[in-house]
N, C-alpha and C positions, 0 to 999 in steps of 0.2 A: 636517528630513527633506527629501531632493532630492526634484524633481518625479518622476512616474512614466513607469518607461521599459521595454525590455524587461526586464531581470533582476529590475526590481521587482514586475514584472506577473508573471515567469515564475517568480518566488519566491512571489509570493500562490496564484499559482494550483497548484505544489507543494504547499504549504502544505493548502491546502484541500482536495486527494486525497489527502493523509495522513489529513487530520480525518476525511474520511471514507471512507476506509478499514478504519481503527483498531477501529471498533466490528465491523464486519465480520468479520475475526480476531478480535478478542477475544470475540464471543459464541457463532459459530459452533463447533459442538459437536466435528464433523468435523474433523479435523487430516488433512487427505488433499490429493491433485494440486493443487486449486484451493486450500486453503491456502497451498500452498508458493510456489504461480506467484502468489499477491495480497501472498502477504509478499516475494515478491523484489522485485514493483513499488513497497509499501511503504517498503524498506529503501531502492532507488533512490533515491523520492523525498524518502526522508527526509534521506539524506545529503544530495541539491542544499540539501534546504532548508537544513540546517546552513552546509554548506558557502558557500553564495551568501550566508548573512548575514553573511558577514566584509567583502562589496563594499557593503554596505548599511550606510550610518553617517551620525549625524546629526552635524554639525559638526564633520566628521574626526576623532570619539571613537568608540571602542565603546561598548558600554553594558552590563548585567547579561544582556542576552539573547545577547549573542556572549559571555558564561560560558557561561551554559545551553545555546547551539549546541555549544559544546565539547566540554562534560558531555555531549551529548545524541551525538555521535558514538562517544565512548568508551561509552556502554551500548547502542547499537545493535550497534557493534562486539562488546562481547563477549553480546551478547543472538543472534546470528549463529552464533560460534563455540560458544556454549551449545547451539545447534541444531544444530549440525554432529556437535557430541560427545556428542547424543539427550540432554543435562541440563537437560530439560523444564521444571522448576522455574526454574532462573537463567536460560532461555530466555523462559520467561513471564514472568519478573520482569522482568528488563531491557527486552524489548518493552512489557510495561502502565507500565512507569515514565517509556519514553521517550514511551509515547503520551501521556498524565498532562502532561510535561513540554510538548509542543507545543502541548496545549491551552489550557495556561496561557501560552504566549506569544500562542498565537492569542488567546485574552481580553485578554491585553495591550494587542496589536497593533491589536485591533479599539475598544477602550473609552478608549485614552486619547488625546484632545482634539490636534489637530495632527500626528497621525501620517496617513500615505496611507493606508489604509485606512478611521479614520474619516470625511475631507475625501471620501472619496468616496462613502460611504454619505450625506452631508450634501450633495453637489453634483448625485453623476447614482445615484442611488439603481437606476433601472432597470438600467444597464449591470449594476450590485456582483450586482444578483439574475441576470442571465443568464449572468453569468459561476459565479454558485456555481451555476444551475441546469445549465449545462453540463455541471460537475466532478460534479456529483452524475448524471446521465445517465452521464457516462463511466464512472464507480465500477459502476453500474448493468448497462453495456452488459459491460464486462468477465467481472463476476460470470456476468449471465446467459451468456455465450459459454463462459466455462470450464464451466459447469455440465451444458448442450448436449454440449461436448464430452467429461466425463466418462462421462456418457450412451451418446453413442456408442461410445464406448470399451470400456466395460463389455459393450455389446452386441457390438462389433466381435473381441474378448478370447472371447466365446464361442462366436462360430463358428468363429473358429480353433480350438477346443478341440473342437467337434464335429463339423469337417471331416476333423480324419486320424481321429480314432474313427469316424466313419461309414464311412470306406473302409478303416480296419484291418477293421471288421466285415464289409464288401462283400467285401473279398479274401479272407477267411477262409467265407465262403459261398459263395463262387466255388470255391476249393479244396478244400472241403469237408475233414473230417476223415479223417486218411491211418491 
């Protein structure tokens, strides 16, 4: 495994906004705005992560997990267009399949002996945790902003609805009945 650079760092830390993410989607009951805008951010990240494991290789080999990035592109793909064409089902499947799938590379990545990831939970253990503690803030600060902003929305959505009704009725009192 090469030493750590950017794309290695900007892949882990991908990586670990997917992880968490994933449960986020998957439990939230709500399939509404703030679904849609944390799965576009999901899907982003998920492709990098795919995608940047092909520049990531141990002894100028791939390995079984650029299969599984593969794999994992072709079901986000059509986990996407399953959403596009409201087929809920093959939407959900594909998405928890490909979540399923990154977790197990992340146990991968994280558990076996000489990969960058474990050398650095073994070297500078502080950085590994402010770096996840970051990615988890981030997940965090997201959520809460869309949420905020649903909020307002909702609110914003019904003055508008009770502004020309308030003045269809003002005009019409004004006018009085002819």
């Amino acid at each position: 495994m090469e030493p750590w650079n950017v794309l290695l760092a900007s892949h882990v830390i991908a990586a670990l906004f997917v992880i968490a993410i994933g449960p986020v989607q998957i439990l939230r009951r709500s399939r509404d705005r703030i679904h849609r805008t944390m799965g576009h951010l999901w899907v982003a990240a998920m492709y990098y992560v795919c995608f940047s494991s092909f520049w990531i290789v141990s002894d100028g080999h791939f390995s079984w997990l650029h299969g599984l990035s593969a794999f994992t592109i072709v079901t986000v793909t059509l986990g996407l267009i399953s959403a596009v064409r409201r087929n809920i089902p093959a939407h959900r499947g594909n998405m928890i399949g490909s979540y399923i799938g990154i977790a197990v590379a992340f146990g991968f990545a994280v558990s076996v002996p000489g990969r960058a990831i474990p050398r650095l939970l073994a070297e500078d253990l502080p950085t590994a945790l402010y770096i996840a503690a970051l990615v988890a803030l981030s997940v965090a600060v997201v959520f809460i902003s869309l949420r905020r902003g649903e909020g307002r929305r909702i609110q914003h959505a019904g003055r508008r609805v009770d502004q020309p009704a308030a003045a269809a009725s003002s005009a019409g009192a004004v006018a009085g009945p002819q």
